[in-house]
N, CA, C and O atoms as CSV, one atom per row, in Angstrom:
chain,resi,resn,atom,element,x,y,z
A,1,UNK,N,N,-16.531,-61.792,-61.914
A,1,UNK,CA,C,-17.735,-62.316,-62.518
A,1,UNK,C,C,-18.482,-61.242,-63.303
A,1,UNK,O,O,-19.180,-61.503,-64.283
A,2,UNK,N,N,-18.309,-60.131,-62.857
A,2,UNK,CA,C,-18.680,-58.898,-63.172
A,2,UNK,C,C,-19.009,-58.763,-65.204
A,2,UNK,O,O,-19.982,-58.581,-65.936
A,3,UNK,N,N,-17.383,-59.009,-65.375
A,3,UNK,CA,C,-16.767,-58.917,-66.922
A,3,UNK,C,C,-17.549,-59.694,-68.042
A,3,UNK,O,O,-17.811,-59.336,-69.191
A,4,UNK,N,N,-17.834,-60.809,-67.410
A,4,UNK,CA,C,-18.686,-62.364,-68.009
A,4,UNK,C,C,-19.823,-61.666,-68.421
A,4,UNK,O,O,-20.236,-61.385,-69.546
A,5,UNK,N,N,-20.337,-61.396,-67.081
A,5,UNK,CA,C,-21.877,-61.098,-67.350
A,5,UNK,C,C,-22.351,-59.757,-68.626
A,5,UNK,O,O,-23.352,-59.720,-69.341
A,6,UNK,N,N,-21.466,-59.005,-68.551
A,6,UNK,CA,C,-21.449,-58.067,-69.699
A,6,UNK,C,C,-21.470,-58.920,-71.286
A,6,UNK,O,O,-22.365,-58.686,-72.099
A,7,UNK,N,N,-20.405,-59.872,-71.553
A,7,UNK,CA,C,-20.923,-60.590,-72.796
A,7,UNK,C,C,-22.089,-60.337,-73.191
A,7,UNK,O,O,-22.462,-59.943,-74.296
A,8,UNK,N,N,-22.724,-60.589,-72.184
A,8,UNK,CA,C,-24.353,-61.280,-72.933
A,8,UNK,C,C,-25.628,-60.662,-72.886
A,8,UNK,O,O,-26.230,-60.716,-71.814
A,9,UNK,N,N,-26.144,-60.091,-73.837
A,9,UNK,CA,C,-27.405,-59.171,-73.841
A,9,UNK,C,C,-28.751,-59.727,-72.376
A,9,UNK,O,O,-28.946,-60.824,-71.851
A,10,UNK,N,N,-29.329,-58.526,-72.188
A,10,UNK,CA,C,-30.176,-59.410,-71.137
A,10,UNK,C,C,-30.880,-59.915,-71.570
A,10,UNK,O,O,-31.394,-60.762,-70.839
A,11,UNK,N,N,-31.384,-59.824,-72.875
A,11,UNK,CA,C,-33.126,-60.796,-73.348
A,11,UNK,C,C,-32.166,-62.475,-72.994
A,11,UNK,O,O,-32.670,-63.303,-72.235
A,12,UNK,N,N,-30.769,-62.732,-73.687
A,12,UNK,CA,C,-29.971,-63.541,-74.060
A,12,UNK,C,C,-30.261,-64.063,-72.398
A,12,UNK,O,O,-30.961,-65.020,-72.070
A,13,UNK,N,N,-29.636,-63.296,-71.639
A,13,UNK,CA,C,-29.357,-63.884,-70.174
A,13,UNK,C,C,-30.474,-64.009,-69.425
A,13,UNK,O,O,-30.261,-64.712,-68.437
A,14,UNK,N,N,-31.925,-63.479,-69.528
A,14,UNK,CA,C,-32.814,-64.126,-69.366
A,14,UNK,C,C,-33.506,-65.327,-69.773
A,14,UNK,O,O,-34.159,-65.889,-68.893
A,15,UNK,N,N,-33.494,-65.829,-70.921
A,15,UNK,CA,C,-33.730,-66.989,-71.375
A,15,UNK,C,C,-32.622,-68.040,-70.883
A,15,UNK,O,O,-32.975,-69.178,-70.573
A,16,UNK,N,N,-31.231,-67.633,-70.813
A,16,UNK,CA,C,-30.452,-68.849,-70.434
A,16,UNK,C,C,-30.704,-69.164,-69.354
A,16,UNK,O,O,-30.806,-70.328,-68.967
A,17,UNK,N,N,-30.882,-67.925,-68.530
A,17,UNK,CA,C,-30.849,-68.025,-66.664
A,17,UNK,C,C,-32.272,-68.463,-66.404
A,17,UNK,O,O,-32.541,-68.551,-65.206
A,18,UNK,N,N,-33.008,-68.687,-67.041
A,18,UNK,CA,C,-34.386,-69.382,-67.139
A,18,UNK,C,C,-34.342,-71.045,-66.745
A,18,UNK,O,O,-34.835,-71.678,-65.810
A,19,UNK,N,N,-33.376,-71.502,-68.106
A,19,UNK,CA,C,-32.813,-72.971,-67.600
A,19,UNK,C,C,-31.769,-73.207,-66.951
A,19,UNK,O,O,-30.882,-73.926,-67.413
A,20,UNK,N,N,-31.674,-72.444,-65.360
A,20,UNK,CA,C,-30.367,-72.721,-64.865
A,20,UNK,C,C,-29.106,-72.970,-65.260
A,20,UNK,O,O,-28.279,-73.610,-64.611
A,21,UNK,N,N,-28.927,-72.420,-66.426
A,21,UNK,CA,C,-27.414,-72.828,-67.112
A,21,UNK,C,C,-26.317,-71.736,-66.181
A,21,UNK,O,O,-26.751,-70.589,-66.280
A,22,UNK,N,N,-25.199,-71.787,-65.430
A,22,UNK,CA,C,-24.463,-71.068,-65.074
A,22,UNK,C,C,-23.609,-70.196,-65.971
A,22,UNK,O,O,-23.300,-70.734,-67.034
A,23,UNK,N,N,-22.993,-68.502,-65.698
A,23,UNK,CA,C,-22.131,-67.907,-66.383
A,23,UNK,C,C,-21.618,-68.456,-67.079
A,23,UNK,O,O,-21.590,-68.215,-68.285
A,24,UNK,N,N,-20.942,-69.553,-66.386
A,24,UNK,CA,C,-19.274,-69.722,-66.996
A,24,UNK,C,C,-19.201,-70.910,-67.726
A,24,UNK,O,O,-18.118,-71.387,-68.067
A,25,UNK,N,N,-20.738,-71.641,-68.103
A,25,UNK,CA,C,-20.978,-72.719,-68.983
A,25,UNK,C,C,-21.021,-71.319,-70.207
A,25,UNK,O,O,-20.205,-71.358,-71.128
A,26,UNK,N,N,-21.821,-70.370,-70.134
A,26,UNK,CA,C,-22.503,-69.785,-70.740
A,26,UNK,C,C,-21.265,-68.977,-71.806
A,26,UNK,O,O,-21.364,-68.883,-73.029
A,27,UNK,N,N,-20.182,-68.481,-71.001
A,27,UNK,CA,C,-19.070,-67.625,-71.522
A,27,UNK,C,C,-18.360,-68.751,-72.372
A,27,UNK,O,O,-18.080,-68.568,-73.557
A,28,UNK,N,N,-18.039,-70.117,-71.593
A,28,UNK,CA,C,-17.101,-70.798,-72.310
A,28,UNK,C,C,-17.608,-71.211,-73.638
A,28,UNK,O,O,-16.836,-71.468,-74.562
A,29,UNK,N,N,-18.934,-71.279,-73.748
A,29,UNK,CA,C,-19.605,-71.195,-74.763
A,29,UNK,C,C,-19.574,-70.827,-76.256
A,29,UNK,O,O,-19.570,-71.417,-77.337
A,30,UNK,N,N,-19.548,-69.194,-75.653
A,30,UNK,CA,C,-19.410,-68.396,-76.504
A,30,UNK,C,C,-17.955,-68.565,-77.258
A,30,UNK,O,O,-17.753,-68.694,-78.465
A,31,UNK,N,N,-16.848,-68.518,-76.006
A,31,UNK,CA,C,-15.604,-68.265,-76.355
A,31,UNK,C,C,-15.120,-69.350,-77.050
A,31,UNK,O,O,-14.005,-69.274,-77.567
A,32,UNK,N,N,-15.982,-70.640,-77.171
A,32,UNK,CA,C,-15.161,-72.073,-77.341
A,32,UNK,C,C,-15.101,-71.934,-79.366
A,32,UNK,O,O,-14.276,-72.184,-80.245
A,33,UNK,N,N,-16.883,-71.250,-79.267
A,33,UNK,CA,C,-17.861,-71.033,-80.893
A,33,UNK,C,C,-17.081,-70.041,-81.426
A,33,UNK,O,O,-17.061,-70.191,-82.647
A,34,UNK,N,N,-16.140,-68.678,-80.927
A,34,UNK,CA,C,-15.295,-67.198,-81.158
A,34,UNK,C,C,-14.350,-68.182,-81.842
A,34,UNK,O,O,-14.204,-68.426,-83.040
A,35,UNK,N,N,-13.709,-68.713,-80.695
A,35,UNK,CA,C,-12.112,-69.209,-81.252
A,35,UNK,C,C,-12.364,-69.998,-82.548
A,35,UNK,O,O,-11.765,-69.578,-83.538
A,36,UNK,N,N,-13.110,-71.012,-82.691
A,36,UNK,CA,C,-13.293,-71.870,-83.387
A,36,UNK,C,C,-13.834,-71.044,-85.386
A,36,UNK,O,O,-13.587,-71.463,-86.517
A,37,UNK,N,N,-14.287,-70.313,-85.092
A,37,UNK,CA,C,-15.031,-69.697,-86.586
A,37,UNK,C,C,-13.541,-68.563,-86.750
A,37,UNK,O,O,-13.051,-68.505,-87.878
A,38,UNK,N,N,-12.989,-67.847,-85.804
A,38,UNK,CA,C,-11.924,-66.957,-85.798
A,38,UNK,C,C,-10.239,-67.691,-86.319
A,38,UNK,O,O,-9.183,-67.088,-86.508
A,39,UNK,N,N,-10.620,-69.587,-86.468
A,39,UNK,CA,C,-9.526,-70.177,-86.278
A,39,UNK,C,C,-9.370,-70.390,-87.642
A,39,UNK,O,O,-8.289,-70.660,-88.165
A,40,UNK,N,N,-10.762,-70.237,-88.416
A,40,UNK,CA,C,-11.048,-70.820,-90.542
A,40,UNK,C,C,-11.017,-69.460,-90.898
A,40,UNK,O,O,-10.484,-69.231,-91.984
A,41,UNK,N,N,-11.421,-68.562,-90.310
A,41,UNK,CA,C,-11.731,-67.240,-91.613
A,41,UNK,C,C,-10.564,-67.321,-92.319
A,41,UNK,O,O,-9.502,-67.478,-91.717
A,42,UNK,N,N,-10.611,-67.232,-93.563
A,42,UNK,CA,C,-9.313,-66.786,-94.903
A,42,UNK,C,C,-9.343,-66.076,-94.605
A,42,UNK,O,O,-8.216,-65.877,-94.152
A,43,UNK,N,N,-10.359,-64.649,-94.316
A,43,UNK,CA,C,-9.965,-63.255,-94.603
A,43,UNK,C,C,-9.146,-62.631,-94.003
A,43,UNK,O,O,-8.495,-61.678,-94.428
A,44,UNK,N,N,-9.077,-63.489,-92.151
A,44,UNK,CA,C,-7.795,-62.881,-91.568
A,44,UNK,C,C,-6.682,-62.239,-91.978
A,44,UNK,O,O,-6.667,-62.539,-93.171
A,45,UNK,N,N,-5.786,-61.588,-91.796
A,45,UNK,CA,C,-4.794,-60.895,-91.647
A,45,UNK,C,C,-3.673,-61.482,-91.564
A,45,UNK,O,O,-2.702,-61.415,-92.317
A,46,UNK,N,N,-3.893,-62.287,-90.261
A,46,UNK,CA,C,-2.923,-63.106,-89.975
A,46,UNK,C,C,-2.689,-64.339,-90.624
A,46,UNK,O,O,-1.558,-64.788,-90.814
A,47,UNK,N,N,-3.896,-64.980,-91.018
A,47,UNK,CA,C,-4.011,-66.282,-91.534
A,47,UNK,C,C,-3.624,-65.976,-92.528
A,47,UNK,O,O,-2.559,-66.590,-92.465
A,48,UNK,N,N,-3.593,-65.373,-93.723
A,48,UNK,CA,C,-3.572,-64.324,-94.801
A,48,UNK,C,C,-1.696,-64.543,-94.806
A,48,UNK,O,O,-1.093,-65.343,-95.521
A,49,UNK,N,N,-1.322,-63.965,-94.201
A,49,UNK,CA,C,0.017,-63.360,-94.246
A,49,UNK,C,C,0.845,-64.720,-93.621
A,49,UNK,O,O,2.030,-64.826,-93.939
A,50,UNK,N,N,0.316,-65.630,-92.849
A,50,UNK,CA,C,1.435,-66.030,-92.624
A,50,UNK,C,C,1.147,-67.238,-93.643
A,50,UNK,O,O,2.121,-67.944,-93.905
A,51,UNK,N,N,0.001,-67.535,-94.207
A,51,UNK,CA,C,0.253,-69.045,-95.701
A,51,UNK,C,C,0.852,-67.963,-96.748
A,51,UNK,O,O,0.653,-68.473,-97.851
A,52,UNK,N,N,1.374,-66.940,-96.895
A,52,UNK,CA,C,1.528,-66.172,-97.895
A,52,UNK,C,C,3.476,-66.250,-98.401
A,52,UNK,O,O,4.130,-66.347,-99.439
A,53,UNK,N,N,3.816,-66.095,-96.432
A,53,UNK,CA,C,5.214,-65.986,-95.660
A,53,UNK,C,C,5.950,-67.384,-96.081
A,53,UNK,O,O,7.078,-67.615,-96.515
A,54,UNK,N,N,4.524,-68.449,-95.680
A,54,UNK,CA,C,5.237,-69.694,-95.559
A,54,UNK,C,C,4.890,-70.675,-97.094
A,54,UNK,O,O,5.148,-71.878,-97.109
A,55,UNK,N,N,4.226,-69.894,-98.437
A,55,UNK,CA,C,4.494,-70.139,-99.360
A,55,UNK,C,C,3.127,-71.449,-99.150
A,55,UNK,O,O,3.087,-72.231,-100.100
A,56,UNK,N,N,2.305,-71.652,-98.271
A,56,UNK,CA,C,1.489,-72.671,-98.960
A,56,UNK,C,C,0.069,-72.093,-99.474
A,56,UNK,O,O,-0.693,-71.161,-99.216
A,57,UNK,N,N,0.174,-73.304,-100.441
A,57,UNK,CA,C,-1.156,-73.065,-101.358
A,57,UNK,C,C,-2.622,-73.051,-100.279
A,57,UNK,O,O,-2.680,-73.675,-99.219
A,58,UNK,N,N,-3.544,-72.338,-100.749
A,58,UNK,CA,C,-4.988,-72.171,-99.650
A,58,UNK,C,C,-5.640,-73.515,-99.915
A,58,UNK,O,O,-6.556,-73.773,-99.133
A,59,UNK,N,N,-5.388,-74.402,-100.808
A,59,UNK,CA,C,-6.054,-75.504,-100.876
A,59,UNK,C,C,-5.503,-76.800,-99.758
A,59,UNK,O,O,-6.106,-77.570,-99.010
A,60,UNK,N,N,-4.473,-76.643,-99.992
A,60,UNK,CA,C,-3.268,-77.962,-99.097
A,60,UNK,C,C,-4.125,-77.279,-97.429
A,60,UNK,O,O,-4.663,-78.024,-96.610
A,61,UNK,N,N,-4.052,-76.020,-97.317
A,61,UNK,CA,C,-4.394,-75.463,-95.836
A,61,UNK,C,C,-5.771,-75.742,-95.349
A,61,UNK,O,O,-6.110,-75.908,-94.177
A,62,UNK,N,N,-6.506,-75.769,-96.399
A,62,UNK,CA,C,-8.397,-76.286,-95.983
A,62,UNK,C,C,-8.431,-77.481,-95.839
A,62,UNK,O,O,-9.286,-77.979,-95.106
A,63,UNK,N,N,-7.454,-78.293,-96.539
A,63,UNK,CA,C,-7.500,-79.756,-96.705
A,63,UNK,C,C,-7.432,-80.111,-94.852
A,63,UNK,O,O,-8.202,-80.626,-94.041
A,64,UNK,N,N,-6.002,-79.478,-94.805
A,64,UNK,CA,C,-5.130,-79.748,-93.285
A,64,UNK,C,C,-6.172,-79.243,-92.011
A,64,UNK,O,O,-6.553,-79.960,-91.086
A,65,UNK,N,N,-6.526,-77.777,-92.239
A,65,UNK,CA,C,-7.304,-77.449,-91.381
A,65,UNK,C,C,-8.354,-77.757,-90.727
A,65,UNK,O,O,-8.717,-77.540,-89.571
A,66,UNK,N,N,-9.049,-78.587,-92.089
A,66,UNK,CA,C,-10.596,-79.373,-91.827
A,66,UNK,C,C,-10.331,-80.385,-91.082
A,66,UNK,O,O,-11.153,-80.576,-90.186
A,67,UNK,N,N,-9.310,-81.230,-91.153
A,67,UNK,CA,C,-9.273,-82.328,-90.342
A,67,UNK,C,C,-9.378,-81.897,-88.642
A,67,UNK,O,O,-9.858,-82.654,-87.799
A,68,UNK,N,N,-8.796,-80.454,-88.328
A,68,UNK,CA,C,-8.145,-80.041,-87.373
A,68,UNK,C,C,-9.491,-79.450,-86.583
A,68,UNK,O,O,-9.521,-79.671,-85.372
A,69,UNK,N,N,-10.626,-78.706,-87.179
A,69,UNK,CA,C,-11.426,-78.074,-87.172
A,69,UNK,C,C,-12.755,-79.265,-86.508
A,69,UNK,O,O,-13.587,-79.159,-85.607
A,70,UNK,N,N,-12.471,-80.153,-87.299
A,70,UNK,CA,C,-13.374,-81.569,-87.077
A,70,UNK,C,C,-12.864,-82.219,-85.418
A,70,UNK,O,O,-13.820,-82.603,-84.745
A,71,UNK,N,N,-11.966,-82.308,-84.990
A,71,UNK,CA,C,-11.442,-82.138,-83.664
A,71,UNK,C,C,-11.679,-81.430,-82.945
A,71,UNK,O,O,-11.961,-81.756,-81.792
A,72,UNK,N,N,-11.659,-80.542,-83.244
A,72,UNK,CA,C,-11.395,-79.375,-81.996
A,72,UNK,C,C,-13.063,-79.171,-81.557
A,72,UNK,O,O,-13.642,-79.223,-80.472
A,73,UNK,N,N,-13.577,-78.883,-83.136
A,73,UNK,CA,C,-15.232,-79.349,-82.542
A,73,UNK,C,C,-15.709,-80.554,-81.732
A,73,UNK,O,O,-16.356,-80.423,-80.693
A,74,UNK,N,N,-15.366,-81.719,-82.247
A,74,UNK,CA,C,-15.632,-83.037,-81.126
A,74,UNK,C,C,-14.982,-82.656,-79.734
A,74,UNK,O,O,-15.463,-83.128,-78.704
A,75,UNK,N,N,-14.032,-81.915,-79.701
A,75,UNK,CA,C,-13.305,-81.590,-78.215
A,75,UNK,C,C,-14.647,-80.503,-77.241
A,75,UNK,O,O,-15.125,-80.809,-76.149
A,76,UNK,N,N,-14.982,-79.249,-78.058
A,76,UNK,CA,C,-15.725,-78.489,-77.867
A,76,UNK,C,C,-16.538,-79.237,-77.320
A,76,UNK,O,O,-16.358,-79.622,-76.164
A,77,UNK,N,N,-17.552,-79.577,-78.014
A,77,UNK,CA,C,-18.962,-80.267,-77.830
A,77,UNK,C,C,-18.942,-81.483,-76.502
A,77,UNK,O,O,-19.830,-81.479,-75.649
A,78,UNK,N,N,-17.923,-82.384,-76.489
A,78,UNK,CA,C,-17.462,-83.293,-75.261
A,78,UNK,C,C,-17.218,-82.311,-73.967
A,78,UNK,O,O,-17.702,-82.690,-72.901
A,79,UNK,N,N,-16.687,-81.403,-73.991
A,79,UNK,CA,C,-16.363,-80.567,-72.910
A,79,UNK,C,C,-17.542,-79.764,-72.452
A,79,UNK,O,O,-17.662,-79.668,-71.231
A,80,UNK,N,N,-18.472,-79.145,-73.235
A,80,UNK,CA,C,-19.182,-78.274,-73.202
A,80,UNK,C,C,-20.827,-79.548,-72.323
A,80,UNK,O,O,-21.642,-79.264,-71.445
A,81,UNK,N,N,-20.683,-80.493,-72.910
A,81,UNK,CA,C,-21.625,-81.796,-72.645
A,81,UNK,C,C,-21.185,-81.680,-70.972
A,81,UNK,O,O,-21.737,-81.162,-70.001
A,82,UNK,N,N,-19.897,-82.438,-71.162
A,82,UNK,CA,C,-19.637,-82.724,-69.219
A,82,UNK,C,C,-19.882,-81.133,-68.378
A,82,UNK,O,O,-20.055,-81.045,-67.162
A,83,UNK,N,N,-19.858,-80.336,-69.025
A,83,UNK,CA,C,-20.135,-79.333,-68.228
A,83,UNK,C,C,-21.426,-79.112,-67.855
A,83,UNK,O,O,-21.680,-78.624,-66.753
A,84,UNK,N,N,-22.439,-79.469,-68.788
A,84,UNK,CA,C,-23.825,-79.654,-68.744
A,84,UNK,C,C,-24.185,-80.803,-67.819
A,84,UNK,O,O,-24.995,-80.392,-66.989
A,85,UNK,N,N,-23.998,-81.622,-67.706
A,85,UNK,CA,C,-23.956,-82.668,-66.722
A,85,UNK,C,C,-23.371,-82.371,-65.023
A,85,UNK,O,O,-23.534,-82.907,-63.927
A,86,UNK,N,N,-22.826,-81.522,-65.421
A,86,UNK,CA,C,-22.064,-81.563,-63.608
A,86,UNK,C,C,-23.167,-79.772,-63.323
A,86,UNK,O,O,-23.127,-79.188,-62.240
């Protein structure tokens, strides 16, 4: 539990721990919002190199991605909700 709690600045973890929100609502949080903005950047490296490898255009990939991005957020937000609830 130790590792978690480092994430998060204390002004940050005082205000959350204010409204009883637990760590590990608090981490998955973070990590759900990381993955998700880390999953669109163009500028990546990786993202970069492998539409480069596999020859597709950056337009066909925003098209595809957005649909994908629009999911994964409704997944986020549903998960992150029932967690708020329990």
């Amino acid at each position: 539990m130790e590792y978690q709690q480092l994430i998060i600045d204390k002004e940050r973890k005082q205000k959350l721990f204010s409204h009883n929100y637990q760590i590990n609502w608090i981490v998955t949080a973070f990590q759900a919002a990381s993955g998700w903005v880390n999953l669109i950047t163009p500028t990546s490296a990786v993202i970069m190199g492998a539409l480069a490898i596999a020859r597709v255009d950056i337009s066909k990939w925003w098209k595809w991605i957005s649909k994908l991005m629009v999911i994964l957020f409704v997944v986020a937000c549903i998960y992150l909700g029932i967690l708020a609830v329990l």
